[in-house]
Backbone as XML, in Angstrom:
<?xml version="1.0"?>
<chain id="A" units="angstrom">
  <residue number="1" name="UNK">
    <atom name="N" x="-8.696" y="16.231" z="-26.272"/>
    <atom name="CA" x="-9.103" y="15.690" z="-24.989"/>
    <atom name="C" x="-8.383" y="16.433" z="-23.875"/>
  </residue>
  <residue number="2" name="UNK">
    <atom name="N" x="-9.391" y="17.230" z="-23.181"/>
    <atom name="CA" x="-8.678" y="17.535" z="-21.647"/>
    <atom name="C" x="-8.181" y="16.660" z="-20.891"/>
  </residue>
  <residue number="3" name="UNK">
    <atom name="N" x="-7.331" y="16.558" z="-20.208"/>
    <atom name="CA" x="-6.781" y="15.543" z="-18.974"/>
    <atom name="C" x="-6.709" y="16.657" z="-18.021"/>
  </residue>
  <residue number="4" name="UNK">
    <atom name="N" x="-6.555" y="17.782" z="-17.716"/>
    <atom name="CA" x="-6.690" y="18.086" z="-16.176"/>
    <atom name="C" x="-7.754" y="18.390" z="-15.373"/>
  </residue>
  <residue number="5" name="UNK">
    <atom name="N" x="-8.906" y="18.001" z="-16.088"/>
    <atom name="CA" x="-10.108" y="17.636" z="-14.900"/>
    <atom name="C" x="-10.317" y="16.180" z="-15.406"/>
  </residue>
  <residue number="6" name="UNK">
    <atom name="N" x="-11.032" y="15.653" z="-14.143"/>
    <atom name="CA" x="-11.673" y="14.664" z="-14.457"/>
    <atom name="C" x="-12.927" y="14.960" z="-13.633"/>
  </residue>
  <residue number="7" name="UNK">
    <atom name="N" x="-13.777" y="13.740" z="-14.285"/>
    <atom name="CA" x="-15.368" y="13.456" z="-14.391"/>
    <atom name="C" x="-15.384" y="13.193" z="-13.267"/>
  </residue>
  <residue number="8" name="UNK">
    <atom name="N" x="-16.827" y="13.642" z="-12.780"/>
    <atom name="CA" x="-17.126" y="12.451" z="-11.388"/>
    <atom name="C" x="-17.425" y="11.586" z="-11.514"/>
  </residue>
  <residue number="9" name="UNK">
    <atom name="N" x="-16.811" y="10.823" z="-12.562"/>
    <atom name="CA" x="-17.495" y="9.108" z="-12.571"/>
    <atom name="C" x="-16.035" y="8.121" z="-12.822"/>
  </residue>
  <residue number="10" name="UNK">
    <atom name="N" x="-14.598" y="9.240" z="-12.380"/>
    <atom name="CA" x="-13.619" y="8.762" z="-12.313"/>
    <atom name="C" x="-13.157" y="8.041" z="-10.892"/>
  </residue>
  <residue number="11" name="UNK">
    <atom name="N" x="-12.919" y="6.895" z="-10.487"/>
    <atom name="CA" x="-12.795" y="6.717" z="-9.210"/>
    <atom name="C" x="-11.071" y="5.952" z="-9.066"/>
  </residue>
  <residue number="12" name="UNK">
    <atom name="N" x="-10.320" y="6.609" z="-7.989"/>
    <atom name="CA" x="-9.302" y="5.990" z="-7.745"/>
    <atom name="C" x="-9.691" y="5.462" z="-6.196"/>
  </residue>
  <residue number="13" name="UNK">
    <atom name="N" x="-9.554" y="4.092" z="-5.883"/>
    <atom name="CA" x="-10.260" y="3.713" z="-4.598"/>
    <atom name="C" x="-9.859" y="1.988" z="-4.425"/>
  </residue>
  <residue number="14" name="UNK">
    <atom name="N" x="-8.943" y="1.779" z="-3.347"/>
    <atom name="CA" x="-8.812" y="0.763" z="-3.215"/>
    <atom name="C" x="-9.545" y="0.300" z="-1.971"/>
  </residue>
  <residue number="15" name="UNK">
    <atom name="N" x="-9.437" y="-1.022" z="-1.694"/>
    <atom name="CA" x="-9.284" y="-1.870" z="-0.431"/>
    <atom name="C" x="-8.621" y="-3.141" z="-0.769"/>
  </residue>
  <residue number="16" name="UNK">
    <atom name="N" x="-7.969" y="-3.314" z="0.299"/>
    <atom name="CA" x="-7.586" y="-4.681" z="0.484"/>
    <atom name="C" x="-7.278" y="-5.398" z="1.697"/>
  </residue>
  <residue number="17" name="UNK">
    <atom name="N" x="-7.502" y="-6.498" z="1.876"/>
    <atom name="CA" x="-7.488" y="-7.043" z="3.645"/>
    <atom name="C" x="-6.028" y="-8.097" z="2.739"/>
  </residue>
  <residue number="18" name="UNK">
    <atom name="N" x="-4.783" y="-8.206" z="4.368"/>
    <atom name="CA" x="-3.518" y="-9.784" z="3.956"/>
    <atom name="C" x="-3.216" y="-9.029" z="5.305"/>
  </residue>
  <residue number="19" name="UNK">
    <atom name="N" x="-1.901" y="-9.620" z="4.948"/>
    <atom name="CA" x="-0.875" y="-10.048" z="6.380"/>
    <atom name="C" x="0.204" y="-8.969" z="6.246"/>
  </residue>
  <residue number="20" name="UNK">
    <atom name="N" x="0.532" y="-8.197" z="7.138"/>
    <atom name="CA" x="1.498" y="-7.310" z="7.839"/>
    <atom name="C" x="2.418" y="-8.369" z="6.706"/>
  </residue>
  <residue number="21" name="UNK">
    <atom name="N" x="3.709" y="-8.067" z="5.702"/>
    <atom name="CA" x="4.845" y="-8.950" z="5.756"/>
    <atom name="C" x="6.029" y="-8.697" z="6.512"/>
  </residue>
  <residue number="22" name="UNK">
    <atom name="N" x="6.129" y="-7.537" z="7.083"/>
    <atom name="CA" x="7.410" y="-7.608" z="7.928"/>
    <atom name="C" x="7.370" y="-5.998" z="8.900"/>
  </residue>
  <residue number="23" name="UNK">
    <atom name="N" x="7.886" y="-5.790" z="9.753"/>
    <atom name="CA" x="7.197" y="-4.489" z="10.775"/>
    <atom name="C" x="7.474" y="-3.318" z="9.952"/>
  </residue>
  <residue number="24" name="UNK">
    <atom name="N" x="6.489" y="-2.395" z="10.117"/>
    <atom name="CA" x="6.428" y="-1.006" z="9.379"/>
    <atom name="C" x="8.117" y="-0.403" z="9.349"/>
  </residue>
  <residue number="25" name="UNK">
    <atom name="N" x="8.317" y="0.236" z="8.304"/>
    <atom name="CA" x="9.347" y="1.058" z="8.457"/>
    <atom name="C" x="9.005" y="2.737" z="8.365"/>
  </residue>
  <residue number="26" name="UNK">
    <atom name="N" x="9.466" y="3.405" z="9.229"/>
    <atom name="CA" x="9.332" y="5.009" z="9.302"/>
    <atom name="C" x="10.213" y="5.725" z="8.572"/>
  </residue>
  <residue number="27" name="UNK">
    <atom name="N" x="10.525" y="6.332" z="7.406"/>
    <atom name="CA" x="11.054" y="7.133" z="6.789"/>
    <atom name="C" x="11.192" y="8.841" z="6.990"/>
  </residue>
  <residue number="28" name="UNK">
    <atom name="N" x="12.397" y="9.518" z="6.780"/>
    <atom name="CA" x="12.329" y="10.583" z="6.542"/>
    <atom name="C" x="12.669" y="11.301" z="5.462"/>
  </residue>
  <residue number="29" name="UNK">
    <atom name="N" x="11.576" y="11.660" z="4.575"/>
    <atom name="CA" x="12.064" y="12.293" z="3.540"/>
    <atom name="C" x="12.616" y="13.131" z="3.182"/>
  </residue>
  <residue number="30" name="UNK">
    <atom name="N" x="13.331" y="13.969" z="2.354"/>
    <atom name="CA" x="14.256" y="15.061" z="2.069"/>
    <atom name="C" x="13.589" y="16.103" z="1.809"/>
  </residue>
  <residue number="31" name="UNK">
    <atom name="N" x="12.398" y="16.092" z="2.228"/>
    <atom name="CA" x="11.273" y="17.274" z="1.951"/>
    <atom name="C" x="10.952" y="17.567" z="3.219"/>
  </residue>
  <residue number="32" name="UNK">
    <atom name="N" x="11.148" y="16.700" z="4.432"/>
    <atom name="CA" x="11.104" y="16.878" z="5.695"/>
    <atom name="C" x="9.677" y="16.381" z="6.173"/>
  </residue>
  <residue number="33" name="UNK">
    <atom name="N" x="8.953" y="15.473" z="5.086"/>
    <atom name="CA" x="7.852" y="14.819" z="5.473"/>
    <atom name="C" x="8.301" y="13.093" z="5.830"/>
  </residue>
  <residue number="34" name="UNK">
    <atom name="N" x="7.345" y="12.928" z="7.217"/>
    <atom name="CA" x="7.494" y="11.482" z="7.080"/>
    <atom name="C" x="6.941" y="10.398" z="6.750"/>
  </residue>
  <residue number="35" name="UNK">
    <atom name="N" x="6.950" y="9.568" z="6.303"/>
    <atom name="CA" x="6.286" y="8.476" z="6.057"/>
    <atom name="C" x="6.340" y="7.486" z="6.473"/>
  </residue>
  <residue number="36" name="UNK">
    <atom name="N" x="5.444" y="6.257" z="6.923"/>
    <atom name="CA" x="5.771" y="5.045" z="7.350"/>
    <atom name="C" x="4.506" y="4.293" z="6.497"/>
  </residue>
  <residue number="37" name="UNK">
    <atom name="N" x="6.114" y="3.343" z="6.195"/>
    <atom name="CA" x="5.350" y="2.122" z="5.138"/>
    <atom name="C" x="5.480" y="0.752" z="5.272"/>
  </residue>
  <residue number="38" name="UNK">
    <atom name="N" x="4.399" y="-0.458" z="5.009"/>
    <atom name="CA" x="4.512" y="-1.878" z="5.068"/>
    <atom name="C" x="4.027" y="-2.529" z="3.828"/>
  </residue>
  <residue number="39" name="UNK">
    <atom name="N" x="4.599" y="-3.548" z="3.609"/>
    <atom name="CA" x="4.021" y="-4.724" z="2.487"/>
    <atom name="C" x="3.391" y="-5.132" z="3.251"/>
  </residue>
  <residue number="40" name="UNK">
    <atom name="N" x="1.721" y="-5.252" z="2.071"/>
    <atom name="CA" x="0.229" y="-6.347" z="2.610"/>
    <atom name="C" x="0.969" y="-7.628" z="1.235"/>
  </residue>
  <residue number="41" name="UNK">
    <atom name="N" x="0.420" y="-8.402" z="2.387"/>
    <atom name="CA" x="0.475" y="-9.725" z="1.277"/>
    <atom name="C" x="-0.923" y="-10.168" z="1.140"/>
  </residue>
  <residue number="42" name="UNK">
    <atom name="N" x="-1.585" y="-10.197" z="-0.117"/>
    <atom name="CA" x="-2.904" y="-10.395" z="-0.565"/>
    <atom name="C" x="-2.586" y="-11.404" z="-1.511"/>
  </residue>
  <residue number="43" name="UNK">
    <atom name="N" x="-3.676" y="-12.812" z="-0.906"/>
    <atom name="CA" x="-4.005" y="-14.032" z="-1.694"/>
    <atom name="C" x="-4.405" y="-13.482" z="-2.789"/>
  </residue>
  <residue number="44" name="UNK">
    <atom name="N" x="-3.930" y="-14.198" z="-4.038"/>
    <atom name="CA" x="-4.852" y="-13.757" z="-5.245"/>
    <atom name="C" x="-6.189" y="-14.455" z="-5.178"/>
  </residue>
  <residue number="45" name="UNK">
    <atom name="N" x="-6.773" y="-14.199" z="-5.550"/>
    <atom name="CA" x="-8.651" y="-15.495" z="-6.414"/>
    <atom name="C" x="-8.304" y="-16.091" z="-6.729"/>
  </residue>
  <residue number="46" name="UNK">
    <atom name="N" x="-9.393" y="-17.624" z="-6.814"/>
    <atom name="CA" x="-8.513" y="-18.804" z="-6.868"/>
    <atom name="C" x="-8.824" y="-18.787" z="-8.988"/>
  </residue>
  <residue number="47" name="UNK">
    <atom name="N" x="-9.441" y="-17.969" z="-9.485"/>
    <atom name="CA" x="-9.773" y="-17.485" z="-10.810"/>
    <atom name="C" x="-8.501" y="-16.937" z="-11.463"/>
  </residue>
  <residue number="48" name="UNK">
    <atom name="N" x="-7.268" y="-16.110" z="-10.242"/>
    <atom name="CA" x="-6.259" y="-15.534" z="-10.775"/>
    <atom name="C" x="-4.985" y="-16.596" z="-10.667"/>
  </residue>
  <residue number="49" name="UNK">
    <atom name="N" x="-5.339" y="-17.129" z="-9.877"/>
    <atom name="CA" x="-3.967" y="-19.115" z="-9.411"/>
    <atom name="C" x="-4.658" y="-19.372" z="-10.784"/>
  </residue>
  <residue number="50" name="UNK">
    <atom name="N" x="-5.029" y="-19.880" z="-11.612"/>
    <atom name="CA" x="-5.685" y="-20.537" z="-12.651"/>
    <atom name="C" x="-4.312" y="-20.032" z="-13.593"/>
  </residue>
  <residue number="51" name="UNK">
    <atom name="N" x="-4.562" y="-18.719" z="-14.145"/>
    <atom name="CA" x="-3.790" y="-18.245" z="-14.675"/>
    <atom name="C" x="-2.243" y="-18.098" z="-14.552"/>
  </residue>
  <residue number="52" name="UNK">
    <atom name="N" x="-1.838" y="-17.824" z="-13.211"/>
    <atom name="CA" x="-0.252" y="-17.793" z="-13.318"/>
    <atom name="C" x="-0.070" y="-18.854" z="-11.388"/>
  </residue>
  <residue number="53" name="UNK">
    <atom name="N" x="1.301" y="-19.247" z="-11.670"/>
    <atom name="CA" x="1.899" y="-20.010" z="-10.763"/>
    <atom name="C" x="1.638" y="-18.883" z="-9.093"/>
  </residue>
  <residue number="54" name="UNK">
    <atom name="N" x="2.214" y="-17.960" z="-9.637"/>
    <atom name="CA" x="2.173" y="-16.996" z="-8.381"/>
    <atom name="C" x="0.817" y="-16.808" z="-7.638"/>
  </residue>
  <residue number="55" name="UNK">
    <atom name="N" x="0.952" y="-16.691" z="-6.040"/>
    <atom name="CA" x="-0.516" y="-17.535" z="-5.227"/>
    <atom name="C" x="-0.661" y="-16.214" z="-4.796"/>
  </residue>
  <residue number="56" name="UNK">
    <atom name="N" x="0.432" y="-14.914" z="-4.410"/>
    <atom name="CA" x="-0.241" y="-13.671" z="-3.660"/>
    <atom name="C" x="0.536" y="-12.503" z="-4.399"/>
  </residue>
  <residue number="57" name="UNK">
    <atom name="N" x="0.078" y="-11.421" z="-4.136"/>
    <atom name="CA" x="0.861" y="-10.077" z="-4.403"/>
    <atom name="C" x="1.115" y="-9.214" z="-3.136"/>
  </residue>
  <residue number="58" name="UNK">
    <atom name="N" x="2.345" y="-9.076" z="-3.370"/>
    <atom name="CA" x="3.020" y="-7.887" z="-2.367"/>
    <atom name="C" x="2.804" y="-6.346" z="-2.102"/>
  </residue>
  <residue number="59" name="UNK">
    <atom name="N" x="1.818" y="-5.782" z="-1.412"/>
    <atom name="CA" x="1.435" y="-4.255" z="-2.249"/>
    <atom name="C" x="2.314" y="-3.220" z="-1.317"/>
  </residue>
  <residue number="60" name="UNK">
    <atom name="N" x="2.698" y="-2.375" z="-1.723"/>
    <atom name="CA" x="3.650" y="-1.129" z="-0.585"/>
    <atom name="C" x="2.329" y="-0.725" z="-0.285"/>
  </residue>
  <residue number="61" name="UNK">
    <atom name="N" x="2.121" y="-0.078" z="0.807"/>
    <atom name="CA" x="1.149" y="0.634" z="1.836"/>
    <atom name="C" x="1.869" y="2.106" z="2.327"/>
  </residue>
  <residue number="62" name="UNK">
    <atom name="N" x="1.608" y="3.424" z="1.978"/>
    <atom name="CA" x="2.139" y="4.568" z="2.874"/>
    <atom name="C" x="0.920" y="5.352" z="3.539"/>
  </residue>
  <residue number="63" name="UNK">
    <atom name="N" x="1.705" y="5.171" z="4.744"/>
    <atom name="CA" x="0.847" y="6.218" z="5.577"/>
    <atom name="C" x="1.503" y="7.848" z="5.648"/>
  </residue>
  <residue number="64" name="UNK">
    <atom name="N" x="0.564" y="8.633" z="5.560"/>
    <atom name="CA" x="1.315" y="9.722" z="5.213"/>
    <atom name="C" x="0.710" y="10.917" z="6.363"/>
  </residue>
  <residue number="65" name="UNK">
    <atom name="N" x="-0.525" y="11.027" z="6.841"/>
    <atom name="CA" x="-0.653" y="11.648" z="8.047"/>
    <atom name="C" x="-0.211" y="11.059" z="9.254"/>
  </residue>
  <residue number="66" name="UNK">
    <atom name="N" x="-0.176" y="12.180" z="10.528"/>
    <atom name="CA" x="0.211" y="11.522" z="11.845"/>
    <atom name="C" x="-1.060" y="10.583" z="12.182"/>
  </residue>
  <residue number="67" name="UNK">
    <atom name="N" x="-2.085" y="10.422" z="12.377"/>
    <atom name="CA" x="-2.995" y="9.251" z="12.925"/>
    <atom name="C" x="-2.662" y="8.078" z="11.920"/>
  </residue>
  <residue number="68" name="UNK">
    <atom name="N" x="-2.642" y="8.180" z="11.263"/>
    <atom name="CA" x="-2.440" y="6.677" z="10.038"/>
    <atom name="C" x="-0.758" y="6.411" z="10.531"/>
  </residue>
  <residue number="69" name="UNK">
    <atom name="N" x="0.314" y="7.397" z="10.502"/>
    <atom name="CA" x="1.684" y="6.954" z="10.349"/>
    <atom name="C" x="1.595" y="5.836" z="12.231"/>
  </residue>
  <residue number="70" name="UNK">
    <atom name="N" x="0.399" y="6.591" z="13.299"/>
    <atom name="CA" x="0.828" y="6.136" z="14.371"/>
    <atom name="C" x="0.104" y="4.424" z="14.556"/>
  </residue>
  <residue number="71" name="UNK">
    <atom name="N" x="-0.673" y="4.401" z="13.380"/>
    <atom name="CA" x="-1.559" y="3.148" z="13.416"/>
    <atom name="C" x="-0.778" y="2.204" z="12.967"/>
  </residue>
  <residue number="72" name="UNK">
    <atom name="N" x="0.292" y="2.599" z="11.768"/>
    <atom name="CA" x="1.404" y="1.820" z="10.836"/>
    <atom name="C" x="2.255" y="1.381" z="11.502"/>
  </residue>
  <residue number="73" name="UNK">
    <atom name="N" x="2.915" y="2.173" z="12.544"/>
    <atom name="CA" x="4.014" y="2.016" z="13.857"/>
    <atom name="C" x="3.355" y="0.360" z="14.894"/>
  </residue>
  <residue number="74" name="UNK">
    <atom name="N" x="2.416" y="0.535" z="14.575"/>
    <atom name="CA" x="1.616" y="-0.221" z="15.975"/>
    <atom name="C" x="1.778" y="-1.462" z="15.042"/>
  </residue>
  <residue number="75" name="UNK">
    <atom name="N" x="1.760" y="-1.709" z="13.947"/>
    <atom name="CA" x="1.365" y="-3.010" z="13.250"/>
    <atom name="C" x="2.754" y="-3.776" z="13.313"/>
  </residue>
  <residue number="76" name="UNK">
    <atom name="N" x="2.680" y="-5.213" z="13.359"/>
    <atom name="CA" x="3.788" y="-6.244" z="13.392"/>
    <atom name="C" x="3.714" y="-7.022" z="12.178"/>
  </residue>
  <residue number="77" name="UNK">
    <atom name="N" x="4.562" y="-7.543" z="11.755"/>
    <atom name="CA" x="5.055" y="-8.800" z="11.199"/>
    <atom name="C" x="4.068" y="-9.697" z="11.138"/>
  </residue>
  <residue number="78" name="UNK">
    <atom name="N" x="2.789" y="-10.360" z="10.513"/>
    <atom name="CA" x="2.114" y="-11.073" z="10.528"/>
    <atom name="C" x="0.385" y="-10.833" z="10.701"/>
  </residue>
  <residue number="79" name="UNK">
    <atom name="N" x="0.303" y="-9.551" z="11.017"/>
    <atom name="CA" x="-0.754" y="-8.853" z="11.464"/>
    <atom name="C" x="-1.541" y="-8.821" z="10.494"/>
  </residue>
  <residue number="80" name="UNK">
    <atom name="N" x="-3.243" y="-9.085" z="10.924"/>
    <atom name="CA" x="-4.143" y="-9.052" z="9.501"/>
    <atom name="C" x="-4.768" y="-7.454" z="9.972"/>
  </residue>
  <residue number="81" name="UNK">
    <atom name="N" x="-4.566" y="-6.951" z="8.306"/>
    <atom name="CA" x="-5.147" y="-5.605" z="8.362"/>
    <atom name="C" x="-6.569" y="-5.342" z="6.779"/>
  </residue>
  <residue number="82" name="UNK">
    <atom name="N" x="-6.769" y="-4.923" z="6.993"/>
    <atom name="CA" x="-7.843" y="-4.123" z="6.227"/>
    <atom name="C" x="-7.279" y="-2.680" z="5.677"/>
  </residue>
  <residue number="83" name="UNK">
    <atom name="N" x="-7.121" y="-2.330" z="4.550"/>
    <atom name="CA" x="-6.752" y="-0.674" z="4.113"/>
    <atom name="C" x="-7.588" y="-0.782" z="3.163"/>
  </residue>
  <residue number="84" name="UNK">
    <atom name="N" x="-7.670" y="1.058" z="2.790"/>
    <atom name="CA" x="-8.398" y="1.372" z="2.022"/>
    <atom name="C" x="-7.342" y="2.871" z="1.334"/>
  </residue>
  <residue number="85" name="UNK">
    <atom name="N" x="-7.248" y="3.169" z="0.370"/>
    <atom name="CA" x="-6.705" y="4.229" z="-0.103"/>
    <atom name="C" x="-6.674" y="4.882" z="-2.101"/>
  </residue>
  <residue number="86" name="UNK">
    <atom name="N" x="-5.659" y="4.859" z="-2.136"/>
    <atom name="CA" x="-5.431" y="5.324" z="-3.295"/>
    <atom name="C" x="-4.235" y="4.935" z="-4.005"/>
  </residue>
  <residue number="87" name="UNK">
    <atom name="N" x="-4.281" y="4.448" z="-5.250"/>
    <atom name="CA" x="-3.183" y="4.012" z="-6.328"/>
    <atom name="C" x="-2.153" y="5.062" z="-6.744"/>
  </residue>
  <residue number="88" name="UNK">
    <atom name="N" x="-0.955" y="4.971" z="-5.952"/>
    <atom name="CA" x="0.365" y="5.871" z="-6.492"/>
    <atom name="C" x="1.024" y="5.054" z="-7.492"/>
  </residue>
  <residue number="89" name="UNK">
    <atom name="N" x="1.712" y="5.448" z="-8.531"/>
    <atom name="CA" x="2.686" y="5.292" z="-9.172"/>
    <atom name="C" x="3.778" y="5.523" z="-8.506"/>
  </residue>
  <residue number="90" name="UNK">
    <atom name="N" x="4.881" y="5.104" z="-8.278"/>
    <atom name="CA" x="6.091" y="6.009" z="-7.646"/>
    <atom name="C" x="7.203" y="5.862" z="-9.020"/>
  </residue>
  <residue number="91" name="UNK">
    <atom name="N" x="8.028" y="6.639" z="-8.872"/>
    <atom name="CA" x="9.340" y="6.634" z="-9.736"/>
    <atom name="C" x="10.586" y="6.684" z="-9.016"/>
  </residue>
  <residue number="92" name="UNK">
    <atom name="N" x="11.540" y="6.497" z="-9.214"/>
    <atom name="CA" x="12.970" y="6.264" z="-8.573"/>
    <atom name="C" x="13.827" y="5.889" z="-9.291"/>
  </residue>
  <residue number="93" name="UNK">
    <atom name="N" x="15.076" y="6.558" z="-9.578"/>
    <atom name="CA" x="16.522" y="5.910" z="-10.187"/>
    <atom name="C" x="17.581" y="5.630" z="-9.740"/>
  </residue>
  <residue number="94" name="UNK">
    <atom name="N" x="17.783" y="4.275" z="-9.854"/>
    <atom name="CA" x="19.179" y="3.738" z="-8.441"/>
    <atom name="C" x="20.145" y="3.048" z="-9.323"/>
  </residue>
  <residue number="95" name="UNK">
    <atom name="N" x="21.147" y="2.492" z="-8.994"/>
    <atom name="CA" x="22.251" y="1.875" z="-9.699"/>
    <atom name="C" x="21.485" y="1.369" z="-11.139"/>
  </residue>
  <residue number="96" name="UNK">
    <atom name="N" x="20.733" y="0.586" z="-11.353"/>
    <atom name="CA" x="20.301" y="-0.363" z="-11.967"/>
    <atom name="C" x="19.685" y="0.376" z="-13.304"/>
  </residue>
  <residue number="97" name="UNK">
    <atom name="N" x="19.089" y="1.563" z="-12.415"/>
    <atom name="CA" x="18.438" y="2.708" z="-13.581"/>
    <atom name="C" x="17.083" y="2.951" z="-13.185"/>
  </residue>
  <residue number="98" name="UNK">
    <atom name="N" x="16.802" y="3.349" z="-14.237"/>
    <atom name="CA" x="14.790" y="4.077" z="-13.357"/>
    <atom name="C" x="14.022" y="2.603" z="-13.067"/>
  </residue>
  <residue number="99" name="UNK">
    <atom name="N" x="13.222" y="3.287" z="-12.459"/>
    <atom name="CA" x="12.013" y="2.036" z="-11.341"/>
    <atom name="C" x="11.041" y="2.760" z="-11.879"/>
  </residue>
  <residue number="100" name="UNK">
    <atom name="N" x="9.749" y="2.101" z="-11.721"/>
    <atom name="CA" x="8.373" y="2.377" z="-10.745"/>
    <atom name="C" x="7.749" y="1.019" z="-9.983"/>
  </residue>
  <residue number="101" name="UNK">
    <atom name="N" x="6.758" y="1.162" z="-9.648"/>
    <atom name="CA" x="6.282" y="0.697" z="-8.425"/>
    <atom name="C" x="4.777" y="1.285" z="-8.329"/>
  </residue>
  <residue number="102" name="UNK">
    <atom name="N" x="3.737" y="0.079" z="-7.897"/>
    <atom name="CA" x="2.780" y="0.873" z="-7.091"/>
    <atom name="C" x="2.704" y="0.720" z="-5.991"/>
  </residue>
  <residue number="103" name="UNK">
    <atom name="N" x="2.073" y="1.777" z="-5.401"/>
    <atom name="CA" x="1.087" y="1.793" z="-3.788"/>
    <atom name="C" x="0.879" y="2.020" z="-3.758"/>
  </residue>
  <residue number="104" name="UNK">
    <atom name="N" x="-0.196" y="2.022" z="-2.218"/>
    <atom name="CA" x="-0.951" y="2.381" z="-1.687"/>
    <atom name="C" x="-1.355" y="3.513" z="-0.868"/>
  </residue>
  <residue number="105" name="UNK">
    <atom name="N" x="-1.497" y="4.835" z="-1.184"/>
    <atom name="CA" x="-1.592" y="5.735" z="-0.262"/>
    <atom name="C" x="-3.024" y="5.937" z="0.848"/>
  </residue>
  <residue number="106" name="UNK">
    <atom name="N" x="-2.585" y="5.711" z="1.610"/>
    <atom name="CA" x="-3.448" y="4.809" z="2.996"/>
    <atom name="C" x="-4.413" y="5.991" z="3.389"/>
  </residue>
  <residue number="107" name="UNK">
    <atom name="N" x="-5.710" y="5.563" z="3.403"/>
    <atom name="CA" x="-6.877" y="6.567" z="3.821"/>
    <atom name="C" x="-7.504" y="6.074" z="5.177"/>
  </residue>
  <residue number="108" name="UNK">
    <atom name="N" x="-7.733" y="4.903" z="5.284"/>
    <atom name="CA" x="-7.748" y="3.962" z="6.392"/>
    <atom name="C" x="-6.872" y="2.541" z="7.141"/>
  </residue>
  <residue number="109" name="UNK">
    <atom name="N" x="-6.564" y="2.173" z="7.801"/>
    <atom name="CA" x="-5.635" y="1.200" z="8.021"/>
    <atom name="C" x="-6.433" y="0.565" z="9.641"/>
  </residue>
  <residue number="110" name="UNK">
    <atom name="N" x="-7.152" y="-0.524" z="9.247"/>
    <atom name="CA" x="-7.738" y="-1.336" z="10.750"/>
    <atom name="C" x="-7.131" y="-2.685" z="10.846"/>
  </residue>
  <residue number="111" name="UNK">
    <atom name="N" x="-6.306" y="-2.577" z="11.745"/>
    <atom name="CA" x="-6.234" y="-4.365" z="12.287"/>
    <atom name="C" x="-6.938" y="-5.291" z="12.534"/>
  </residue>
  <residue number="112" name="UNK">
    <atom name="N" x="-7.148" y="-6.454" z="12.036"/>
    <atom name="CA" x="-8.457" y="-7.242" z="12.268"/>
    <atom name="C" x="-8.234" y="-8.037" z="13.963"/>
  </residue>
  <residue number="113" name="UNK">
    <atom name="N" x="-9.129" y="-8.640" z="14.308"/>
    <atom name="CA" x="-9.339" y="-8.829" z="16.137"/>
    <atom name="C" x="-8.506" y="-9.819" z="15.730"/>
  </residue>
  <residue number="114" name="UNK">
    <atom name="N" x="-7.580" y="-9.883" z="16.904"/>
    <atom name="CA" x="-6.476" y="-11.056" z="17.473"/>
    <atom name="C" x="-7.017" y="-11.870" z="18.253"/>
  </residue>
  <residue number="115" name="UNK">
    <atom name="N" x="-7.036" y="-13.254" z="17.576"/>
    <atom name="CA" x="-7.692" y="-14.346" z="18.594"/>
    <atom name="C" x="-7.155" y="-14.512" z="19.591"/>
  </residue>
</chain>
């Protein structure tokens, strides 16, 4: 089995609409790229409450161009947004020992209208 192509009937493609959980943070990476990232908090289905106690999931969000990083900057603490992007894996090793993590690498990012 090849793995370094894939089919066109492979799709990596999210969306998800929740709530800003706390104001974007802007990063600078050691590669000299920046990033700015927020947790969406997304209700689960009331099909997925059935199954476990836990009511939402926390997703990381990165914006990684300048128009998306300046849309991420603008968002607050509580803010309902809409994204759309792509599923990262990340990896990291800190005191504790190796991590991963997913997110979101951000293709679109719209704030929904403020009443």
């Amino acid at each position: 089995m090849q793995t370094d192509s894939l089919t066109s009937d492979t799709i990596n493609l999210v969306q998800l609409r929740g709530r800003v959980s706390a104001d974007p943070l802007a990063r600078m990476l050691p590669s000299g790229d920046e990033v700015v990232s927020f947790r969406l908090i997304v209700p689960r289905s009331a099909n997925a409450r059935r199954r476990s106690k836990q009511r939402v999931d926390t997703i990381e969000c990165s914006a990684w161009n300048a128009k998306l990083r300046k849309k991420a900057r603008s968002l607050e603490a509580g803010d309902e947004v809409t994204v759309s992007g792509e599923l990262r894996r990340r990896f990291s090793r800190g005191a504790a020992g190796p991590m991963s993590w997913v997110s979101v690498d951000l293709d679109t990012c719209e704030r929904a209208a403020r009443d």
